[in-house]
C-alpha positions as a Markdown table, in Angstrom:
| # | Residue | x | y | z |
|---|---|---|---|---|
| 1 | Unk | 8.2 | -20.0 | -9.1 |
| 2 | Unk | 10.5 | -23.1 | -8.4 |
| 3 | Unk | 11.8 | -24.3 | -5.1 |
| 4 | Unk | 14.9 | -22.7 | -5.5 |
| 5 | Unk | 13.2 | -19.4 | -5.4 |
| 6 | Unk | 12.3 | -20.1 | -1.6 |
| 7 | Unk | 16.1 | -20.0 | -0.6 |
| 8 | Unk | 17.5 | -17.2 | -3.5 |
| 9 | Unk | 17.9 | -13.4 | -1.9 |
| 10 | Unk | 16.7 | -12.2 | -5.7 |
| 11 | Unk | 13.1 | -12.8 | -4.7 |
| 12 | Unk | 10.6 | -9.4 | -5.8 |
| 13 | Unk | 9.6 | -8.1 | -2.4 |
| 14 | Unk | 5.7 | -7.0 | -3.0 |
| 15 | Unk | 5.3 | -3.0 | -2.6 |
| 16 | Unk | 4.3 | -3.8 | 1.5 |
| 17 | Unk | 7.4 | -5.3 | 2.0 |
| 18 | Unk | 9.5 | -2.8 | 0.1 |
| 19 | Unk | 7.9 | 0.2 | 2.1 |
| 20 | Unk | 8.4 | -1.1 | 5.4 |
| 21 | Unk | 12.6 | -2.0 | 4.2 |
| 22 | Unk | 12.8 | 1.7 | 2.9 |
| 23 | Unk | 11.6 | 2.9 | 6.5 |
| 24 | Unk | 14.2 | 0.9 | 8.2 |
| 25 | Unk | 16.8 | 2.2 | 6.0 |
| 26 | Unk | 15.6 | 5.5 | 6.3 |
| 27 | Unk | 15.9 | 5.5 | 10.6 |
| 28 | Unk | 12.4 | 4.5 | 11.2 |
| 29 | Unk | 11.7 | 2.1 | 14.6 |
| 30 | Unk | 9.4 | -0.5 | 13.3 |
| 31 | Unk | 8.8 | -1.5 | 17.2 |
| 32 | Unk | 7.0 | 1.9 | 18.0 |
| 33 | Unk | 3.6 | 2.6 | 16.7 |
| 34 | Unk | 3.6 | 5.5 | 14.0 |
| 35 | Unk | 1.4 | 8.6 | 13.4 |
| 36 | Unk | -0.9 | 7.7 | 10.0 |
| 37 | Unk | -3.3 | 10.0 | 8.6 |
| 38 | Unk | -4.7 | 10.8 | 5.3 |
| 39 | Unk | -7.6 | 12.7 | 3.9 |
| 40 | Unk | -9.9 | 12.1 | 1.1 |
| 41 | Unk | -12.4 | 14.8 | -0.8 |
| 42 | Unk | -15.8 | 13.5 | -1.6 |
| 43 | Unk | -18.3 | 15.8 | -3.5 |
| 44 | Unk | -21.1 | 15.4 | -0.8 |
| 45 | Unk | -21.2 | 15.0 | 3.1 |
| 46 | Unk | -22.8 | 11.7 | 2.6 |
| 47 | Unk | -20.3 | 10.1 | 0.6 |
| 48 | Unk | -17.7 | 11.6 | 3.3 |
| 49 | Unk | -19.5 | 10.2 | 5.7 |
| 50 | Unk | -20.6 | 6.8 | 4.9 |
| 51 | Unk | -16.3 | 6.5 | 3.7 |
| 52 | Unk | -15.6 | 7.9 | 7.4 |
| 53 | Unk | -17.7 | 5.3 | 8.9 |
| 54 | Unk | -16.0 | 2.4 | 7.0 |
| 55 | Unk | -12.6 | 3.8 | 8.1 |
| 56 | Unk | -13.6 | 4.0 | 11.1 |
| 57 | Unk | -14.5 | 0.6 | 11.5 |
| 58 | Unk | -10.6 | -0.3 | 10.4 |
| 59 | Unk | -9.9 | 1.2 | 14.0 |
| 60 | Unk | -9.2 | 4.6 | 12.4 |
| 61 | Unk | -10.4 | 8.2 | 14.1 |
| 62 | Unk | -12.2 | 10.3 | 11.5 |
| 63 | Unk | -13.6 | 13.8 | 11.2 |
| 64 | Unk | -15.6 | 14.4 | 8.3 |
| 65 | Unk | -15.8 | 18.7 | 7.7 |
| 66 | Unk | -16.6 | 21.1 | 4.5 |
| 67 | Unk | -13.2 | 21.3 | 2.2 |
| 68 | Unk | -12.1 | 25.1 | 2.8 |
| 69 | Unk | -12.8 | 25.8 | -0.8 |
| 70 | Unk | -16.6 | 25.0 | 0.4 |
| 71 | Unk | -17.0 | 22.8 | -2.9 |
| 72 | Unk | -16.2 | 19.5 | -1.6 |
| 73 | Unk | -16.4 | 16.9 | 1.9 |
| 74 | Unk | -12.7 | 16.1 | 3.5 |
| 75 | Unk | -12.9 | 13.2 | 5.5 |
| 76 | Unk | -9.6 | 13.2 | 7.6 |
| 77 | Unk | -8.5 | 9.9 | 8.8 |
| 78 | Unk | -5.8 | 9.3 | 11.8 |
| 79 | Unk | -4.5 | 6.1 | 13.8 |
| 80 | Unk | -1.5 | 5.1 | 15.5 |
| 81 | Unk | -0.1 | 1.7 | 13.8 |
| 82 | Unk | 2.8 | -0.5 | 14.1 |
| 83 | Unk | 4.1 | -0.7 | 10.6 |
| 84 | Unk | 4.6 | -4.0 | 9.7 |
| 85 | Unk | 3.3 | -6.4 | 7.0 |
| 86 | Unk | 0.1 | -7.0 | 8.1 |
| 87 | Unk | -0.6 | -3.6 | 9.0 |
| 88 | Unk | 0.3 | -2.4 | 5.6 |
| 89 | Unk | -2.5 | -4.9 | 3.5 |
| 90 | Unk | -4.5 | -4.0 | 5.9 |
| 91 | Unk | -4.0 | 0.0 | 5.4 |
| 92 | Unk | -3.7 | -1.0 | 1.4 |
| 93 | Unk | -7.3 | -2.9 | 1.4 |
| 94 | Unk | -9.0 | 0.0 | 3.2 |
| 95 | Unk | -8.3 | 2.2 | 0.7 |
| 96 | Unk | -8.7 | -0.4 | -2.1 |
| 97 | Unk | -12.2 | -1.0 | -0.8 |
| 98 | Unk | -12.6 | 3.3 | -0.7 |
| 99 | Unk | -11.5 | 3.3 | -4.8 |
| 100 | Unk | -14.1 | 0.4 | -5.4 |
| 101 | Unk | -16.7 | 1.9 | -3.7 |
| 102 | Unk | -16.3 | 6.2 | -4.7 |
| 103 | Unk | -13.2 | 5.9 | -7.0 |
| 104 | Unk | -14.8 | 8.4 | -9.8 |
| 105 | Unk | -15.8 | 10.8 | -6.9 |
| 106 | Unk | -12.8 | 10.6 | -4.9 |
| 107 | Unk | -10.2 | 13.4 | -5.0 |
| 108 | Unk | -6.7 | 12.4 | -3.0 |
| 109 | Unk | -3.5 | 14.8 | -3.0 |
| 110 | Unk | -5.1 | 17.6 | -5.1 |
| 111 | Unk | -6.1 | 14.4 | -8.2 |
| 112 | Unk | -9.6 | 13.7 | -9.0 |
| 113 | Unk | -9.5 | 10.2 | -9.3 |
């Protein structure tokens, strides 16, 4: 990257950045907090715990319950954020830190992962 890549408006906006542009297209008010939640499956209660607990130190309310099917753990995660930047790494290392840790045993949006 050269100097003159500091002052071009052709620079690649990282995914963060491009999320939080779509939402302002789309209507969103990026000076109100938002309504974020997402669940994982994990094939025991301690798994779905212990990830709870690390979500939950991220600021995040969790409940960890049986999966209606009965076969797996869902740990359901909520929070109220302002989306911005910062907010969004932050979001993006929690999970990161989730794959590293259960990746193999995690199932998200119906895929086992």
């Amino acid at each position: 990257m050269g100097i003159w890549d500091f002052f071009s408006n052709n620079r690649q906006l990282d995914p963060d950045e491009a999320v939080i542009m779509q939402l302002q297209k789309a209507g969103s008010n990026l000076l109100k907090p938002h309504k974020i939640e997402f669940f994982i499956y994990f094939p025991s209660q301690f798994s779905a715990e212990e990830a709870g607990n690390r979500i939950r130190n991220s600021g995040f309310q969790v409940e960890v319950s049986k999966s209606e099917g009965g076969e797996n753990w869902l740990c359901f995660s909520r929070n109220q954020w302002f989306l911005n930047h910062r907010n969004c790494r932050v979001f993006g290392r929690i999970l990161k830190n989730l794959l590293i840790r259960w990746g193999e045993n995690m199932t998200v949006g119906g895929q086992k992962l």
